[in-house]
Backbone as a printed PyTorch tensor [residue, N CA C, xyz], in Angstrom:
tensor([[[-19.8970, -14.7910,  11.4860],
         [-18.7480, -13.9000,  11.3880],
         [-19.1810, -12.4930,  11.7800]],

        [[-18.2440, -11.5360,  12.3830],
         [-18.7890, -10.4490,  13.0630],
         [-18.6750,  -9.8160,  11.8100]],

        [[-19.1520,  -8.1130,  11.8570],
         [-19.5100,  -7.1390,  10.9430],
         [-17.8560,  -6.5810,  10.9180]],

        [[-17.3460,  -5.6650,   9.9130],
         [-16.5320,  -5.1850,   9.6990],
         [-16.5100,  -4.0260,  10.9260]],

        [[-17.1570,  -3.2200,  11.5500],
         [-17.1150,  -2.6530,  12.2790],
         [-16.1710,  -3.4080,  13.4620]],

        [[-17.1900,  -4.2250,  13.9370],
         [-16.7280,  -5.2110,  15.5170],
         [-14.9700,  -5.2610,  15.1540]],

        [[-14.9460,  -5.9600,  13.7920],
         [-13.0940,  -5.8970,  13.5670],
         [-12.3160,  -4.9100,  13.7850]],

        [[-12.3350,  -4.0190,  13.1340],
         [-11.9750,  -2.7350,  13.6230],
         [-11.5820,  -2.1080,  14.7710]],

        [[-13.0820,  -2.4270,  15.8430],
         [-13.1170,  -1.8880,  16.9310],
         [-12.1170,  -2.8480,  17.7300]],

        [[-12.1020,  -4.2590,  17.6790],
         [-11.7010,  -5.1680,  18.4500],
         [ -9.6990,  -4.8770,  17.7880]],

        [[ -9.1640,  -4.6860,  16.7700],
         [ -7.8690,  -4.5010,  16.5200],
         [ -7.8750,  -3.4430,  15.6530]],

        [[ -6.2740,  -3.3770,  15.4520],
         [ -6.1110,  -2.3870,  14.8240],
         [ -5.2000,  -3.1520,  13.1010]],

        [[ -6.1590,  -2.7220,  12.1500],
         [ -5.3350,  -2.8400,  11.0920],
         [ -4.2910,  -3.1130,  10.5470]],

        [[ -3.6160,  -2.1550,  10.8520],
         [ -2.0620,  -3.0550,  10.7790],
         [ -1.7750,  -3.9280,  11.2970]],

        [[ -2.2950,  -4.3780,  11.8810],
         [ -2.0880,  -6.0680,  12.4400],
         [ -2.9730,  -6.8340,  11.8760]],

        [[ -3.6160,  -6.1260,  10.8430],
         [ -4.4110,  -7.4260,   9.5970],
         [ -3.3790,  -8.8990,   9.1140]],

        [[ -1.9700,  -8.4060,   8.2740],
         [ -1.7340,  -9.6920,   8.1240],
         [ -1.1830, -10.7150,   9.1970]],

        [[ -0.6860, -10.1570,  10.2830],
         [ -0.2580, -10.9600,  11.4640],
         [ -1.2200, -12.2200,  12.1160]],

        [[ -2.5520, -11.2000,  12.0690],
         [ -4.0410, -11.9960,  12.5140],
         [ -4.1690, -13.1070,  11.6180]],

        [[ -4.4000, -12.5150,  10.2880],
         [ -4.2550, -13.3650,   9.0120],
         [ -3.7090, -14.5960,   9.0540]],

        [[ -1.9620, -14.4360,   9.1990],
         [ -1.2940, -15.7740,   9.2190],
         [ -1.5830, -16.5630,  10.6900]],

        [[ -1.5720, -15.9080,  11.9330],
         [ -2.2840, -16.7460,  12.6740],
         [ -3.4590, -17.6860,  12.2560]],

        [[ -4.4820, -17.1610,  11.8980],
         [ -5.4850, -17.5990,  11.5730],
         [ -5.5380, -19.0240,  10.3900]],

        [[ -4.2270, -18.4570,   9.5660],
         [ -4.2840, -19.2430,   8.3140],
         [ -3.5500, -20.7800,   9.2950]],

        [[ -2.7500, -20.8250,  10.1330],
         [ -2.5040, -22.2790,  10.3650],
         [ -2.8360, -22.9110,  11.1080]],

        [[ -4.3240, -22.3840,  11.5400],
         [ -5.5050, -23.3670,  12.4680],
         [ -6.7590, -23.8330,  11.3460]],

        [[ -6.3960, -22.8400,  10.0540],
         [ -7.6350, -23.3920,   9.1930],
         [ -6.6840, -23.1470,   7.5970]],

        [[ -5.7110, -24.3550,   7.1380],
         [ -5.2180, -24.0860,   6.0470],
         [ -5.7710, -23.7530,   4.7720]],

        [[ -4.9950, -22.8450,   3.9430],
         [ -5.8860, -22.3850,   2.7110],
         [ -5.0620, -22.9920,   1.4150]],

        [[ -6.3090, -23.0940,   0.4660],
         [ -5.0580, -23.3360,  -1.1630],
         [ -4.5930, -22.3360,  -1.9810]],

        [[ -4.8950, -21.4420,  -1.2240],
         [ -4.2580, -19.7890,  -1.9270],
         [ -3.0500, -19.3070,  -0.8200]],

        [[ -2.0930, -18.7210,  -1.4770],
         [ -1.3970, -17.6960,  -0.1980],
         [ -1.8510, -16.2180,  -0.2640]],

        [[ -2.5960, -15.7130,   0.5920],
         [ -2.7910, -14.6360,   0.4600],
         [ -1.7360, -13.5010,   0.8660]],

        [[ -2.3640, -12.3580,   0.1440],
         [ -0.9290, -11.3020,   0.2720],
         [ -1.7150, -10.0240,   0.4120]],

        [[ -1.5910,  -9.3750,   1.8540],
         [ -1.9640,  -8.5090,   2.0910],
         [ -1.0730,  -6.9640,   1.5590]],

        [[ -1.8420,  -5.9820,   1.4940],
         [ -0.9450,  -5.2970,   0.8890],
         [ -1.9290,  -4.2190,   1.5520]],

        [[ -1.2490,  -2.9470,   2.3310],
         [ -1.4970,  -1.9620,   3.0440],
         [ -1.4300,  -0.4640,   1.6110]],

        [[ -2.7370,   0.1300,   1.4500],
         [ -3.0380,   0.9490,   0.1760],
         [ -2.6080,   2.5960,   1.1090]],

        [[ -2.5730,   2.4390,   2.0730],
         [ -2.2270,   4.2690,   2.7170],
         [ -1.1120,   3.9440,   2.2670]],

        [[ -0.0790,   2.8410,   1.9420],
         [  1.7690,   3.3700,   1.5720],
         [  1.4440,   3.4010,  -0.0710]],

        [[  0.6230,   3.5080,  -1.0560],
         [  0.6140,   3.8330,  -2.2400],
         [  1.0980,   5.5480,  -2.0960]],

        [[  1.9290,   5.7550,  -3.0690],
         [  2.3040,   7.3650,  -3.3750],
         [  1.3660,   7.7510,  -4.0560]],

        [[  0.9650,   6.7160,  -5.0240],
         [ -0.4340,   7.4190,  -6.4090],
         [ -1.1810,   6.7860,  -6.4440]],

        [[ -2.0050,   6.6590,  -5.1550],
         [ -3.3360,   5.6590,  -5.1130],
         [ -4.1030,   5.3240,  -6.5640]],

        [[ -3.8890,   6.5240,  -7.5280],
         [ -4.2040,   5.8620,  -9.0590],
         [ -3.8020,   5.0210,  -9.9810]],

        [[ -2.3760,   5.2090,  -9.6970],
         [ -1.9690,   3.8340, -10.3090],
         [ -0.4970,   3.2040,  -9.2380]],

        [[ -1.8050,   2.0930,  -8.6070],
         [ -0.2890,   1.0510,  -7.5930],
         [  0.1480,   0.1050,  -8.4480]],

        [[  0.3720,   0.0480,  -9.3360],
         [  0.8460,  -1.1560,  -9.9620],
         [  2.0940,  -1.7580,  -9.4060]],

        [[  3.1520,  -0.6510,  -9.6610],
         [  4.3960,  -1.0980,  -9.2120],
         [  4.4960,  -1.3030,  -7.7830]],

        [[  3.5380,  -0.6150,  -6.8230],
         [  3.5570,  -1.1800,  -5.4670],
         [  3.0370,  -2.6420,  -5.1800]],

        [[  2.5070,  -2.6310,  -5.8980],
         [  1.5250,  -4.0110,  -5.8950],
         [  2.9950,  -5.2370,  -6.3410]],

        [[  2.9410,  -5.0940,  -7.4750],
         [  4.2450,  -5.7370,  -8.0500],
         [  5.6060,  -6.3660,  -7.2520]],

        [[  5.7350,  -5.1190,  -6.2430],
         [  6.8590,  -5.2570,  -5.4620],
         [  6.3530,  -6.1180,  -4.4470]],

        [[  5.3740,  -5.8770,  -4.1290],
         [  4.9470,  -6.9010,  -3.0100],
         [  4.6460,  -8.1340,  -3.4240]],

        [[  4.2090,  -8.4080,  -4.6210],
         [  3.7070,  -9.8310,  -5.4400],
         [  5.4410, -10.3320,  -5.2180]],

        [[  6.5820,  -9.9660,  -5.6430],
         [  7.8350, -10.1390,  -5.8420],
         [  8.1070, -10.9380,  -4.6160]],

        [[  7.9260,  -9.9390,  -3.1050],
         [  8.6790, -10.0220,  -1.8540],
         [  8.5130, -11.2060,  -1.3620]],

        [[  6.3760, -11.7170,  -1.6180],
         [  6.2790, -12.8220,  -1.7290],
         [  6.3950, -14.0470,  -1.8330]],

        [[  7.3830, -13.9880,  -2.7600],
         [  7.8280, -15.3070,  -4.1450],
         [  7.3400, -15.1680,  -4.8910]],

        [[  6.7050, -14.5000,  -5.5350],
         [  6.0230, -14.6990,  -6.9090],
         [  7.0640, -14.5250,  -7.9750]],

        [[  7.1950, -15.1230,  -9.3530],
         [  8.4470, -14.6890,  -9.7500],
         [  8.4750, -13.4530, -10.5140]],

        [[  9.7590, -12.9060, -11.2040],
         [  9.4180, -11.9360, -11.7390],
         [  8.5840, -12.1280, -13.0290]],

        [[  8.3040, -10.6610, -13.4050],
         [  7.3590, -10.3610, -14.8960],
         [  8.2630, -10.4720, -15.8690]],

        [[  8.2320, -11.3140, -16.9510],
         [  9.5830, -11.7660, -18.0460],
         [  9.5540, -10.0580, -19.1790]],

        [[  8.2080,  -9.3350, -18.5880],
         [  8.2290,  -8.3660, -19.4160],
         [  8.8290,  -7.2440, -18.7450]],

        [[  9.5020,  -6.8240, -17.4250],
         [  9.9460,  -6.3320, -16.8080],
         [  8.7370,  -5.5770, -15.9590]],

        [[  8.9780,  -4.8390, -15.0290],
         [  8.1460,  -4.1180, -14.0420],
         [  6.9470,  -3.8620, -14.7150]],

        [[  5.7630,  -4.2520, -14.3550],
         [  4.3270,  -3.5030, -15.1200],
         [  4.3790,  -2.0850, -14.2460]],

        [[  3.9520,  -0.9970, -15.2070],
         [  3.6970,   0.4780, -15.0150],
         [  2.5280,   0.7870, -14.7420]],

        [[  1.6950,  -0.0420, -15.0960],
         [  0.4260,   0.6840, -15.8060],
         [ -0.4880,  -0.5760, -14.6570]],

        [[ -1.8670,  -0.3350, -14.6080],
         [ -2.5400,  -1.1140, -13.7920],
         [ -2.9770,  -2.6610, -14.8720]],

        [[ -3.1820,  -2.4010, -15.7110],
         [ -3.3090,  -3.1170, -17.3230],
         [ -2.3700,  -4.2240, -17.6940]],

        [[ -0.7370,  -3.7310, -17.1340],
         [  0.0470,  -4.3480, -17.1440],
         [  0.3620,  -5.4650, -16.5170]],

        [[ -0.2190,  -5.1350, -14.8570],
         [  0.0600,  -5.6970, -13.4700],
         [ -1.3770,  -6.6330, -13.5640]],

        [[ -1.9540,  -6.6440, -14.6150],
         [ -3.1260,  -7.4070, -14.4460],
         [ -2.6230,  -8.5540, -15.6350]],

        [[ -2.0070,  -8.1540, -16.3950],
         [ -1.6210,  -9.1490, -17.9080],
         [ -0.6500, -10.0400, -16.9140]],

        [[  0.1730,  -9.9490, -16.2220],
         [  1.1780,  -9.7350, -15.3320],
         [  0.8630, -11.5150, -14.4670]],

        [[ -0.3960, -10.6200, -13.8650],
         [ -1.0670, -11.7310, -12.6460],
         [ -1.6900, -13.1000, -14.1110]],

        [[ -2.3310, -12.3730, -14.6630],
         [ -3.2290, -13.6030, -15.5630],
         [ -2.4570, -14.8960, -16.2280]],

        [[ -1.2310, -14.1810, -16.9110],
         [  0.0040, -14.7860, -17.6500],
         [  0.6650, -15.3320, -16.9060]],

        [[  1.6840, -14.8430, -16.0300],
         [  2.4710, -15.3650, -15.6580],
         [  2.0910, -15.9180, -14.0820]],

        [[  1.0190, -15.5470, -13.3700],
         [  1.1620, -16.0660, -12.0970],
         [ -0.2580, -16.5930, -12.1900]],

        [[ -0.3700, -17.1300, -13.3410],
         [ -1.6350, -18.4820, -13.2280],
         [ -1.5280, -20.1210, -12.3850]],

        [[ -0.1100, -20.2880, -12.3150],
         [  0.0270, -21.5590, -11.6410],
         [  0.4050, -21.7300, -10.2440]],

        [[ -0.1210, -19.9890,  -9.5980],
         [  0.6980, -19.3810,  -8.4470],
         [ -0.8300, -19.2470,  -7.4420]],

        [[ -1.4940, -20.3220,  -6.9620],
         [ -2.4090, -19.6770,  -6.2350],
         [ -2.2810, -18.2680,  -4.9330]],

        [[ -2.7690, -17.1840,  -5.5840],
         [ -3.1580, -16.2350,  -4.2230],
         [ -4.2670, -15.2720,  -4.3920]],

        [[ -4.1750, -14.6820,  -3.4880],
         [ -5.4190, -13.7360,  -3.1760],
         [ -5.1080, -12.9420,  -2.5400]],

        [[ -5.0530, -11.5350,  -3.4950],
         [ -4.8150, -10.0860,  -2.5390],
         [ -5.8400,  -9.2250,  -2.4190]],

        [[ -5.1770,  -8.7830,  -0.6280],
         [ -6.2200,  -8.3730,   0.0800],
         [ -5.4620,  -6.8810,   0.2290]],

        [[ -6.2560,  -5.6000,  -0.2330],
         [ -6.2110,  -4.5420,  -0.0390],
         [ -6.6990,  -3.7280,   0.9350]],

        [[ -5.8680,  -3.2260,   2.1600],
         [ -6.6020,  -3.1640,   3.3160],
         [ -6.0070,  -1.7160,   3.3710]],

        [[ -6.5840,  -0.6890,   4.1360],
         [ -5.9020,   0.5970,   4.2170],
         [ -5.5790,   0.6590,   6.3760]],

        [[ -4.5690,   0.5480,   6.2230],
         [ -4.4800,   1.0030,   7.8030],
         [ -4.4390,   2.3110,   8.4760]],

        [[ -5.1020,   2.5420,   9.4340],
         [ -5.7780,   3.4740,   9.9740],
         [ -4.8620,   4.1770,  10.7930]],

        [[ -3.8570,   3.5460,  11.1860],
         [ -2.7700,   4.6380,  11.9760],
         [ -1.9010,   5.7470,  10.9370]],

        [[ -1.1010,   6.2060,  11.4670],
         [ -0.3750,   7.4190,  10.7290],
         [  1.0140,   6.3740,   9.7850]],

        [[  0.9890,   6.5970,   8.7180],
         [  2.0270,   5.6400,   8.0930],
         [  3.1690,   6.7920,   8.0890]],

        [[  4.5930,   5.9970,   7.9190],
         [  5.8650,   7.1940,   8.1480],
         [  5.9340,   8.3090,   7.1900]],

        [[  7.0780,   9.2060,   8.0260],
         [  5.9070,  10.5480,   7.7020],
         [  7.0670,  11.2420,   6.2990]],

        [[  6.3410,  11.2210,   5.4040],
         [  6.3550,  11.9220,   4.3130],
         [  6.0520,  12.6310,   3.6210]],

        [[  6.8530,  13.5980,   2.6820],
         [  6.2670,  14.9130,   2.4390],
         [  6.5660,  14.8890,   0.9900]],

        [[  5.9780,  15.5860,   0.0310],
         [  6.7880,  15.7270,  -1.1970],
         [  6.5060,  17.4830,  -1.4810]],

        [[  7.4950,  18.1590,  -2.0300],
         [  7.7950,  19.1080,  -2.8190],
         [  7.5200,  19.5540,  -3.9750]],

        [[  6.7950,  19.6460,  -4.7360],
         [  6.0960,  19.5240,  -5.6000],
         [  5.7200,  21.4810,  -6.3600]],

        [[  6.0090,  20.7930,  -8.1260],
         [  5.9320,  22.4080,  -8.8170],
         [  4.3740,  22.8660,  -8.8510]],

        [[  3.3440,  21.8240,  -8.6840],
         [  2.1120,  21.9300,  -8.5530],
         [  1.5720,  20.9070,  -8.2020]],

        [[  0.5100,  21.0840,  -7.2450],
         [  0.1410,  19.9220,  -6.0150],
         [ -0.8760,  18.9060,  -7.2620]],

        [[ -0.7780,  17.8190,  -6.8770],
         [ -1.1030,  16.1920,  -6.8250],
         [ -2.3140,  15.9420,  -6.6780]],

        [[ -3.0100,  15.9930,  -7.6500],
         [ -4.4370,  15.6890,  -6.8450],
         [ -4.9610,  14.4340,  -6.2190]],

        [[ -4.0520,  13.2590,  -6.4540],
         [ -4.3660,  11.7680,  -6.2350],
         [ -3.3640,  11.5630,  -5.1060]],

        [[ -2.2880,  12.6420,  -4.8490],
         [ -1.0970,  11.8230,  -3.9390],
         [ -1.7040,  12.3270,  -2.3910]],

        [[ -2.0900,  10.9270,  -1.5860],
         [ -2.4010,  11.6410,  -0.3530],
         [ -1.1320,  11.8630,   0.5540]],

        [[ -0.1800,  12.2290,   0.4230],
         [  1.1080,  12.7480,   1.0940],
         [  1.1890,  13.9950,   1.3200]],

        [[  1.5660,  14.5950,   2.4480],
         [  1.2450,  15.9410,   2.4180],
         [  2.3090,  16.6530,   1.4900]],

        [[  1.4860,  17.8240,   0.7480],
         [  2.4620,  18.8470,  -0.2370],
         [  3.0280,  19.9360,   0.2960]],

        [[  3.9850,  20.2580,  -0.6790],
         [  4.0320,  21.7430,  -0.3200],
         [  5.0520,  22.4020,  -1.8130]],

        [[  4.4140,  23.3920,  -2.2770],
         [  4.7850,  24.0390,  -3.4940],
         [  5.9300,  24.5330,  -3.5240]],

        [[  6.8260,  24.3040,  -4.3540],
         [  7.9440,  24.8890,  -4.5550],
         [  8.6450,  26.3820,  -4.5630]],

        [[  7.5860,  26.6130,  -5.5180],
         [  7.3060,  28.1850,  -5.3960],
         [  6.9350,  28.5880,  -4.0650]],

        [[  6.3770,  27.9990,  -2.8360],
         [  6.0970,  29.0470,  -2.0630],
         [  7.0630,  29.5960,  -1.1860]],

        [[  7.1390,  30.7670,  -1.0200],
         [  8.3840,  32.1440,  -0.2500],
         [  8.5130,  31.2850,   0.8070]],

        [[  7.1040,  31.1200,   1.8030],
         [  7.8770,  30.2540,   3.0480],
         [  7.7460,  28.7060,   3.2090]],

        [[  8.1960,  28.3120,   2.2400],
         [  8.4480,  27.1090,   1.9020],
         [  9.3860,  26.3170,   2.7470]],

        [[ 10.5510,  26.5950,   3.6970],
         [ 10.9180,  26.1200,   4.6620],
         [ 10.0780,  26.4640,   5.9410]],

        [[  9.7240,  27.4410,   6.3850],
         [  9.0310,  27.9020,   6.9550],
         [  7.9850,  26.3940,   7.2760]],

        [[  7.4120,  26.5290,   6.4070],
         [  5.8540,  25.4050,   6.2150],
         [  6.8340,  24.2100,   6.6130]],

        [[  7.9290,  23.9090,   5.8260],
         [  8.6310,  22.4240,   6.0270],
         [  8.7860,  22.4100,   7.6110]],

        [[  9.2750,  22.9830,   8.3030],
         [  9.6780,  23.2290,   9.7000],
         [  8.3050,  22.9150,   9.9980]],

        [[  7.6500,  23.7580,  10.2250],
         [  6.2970,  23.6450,  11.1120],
         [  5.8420,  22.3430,  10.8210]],

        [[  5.8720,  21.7850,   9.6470],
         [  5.0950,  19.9450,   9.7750],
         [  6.3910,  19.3300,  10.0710]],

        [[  7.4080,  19.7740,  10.4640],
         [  8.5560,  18.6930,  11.1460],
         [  8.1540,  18.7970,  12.4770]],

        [[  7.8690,  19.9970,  13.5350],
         [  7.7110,  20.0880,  14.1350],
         [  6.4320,  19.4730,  14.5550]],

        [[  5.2870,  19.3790,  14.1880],
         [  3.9000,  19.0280,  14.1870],
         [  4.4770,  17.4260,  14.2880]],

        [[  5.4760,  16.7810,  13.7370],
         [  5.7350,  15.4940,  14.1400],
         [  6.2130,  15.0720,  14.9110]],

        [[  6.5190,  15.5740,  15.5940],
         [  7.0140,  15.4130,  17.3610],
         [  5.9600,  15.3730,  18.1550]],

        [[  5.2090,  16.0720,  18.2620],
         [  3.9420,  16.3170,  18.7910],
         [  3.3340,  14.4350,  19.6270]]])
């Protein structure tokens, strides 16, 4: 099997699960795996509920305890209720620019990699404009 590099170089990421399911019906598996792209997390600290939603989109069924919040939750979550559910998730971060989002914020985020911009600041449209513009580019 080549090095993680060679992969990389040879495609591009976001086309991880596409490759994936190709791959999966020349060599069948007893798990369904479920790729899940970590640059669309808002709070890379806690994905639970991103995770969740994607376990959902899946088929997996729902949590009888409602949405897990917490990472703790989404793990009681998988153990309990999706024990008779073979899969395997694969956390992959893709390397292109994911759609473009901004948040507004009364004081910046230290975990959210989305670009900020403070509420308080005077040229606060100003700044908004210029990264609208920077997205055309």
């Amino acid at each position: 099997m080549e090095d993680n590099t060679s992969f990389i170089q040879q495609c591009n990421l976001a086309l991880l699960p596409q490759i994936l399911n190709q791959a999966i019906q020349t060599h069948p598996l007893n798990c369904q795996p479920i790729c899940i792209d970590r640059s669309r997390f808002s709070d890379p600290s806690n994905p639970a509920l991103p995770i969740y939603t994607t376990l959902k989109k899946a088929g997996c069924p729902a949590s009888p305890d409602g949405k897990p919040g917490t990472i703790a939750e989404l793990q009681a979550y998988c153990e309990d209720d999706l024990s008779d559910h073979p899969i395997a998730l694969i956390l992959y971060e893709e390397p292109t620019d994911s759609p473009p989002m901004a948040v507004v914020v009364p004081q910046p985020l230290p975990e959210c990699r989305l670009p900020q911009f403070l509420e308080s600041d005077p040229d606060l449209i100003a700044h908004l404009l210029q990264w609208l513009q920077n997205l055309a580019r």
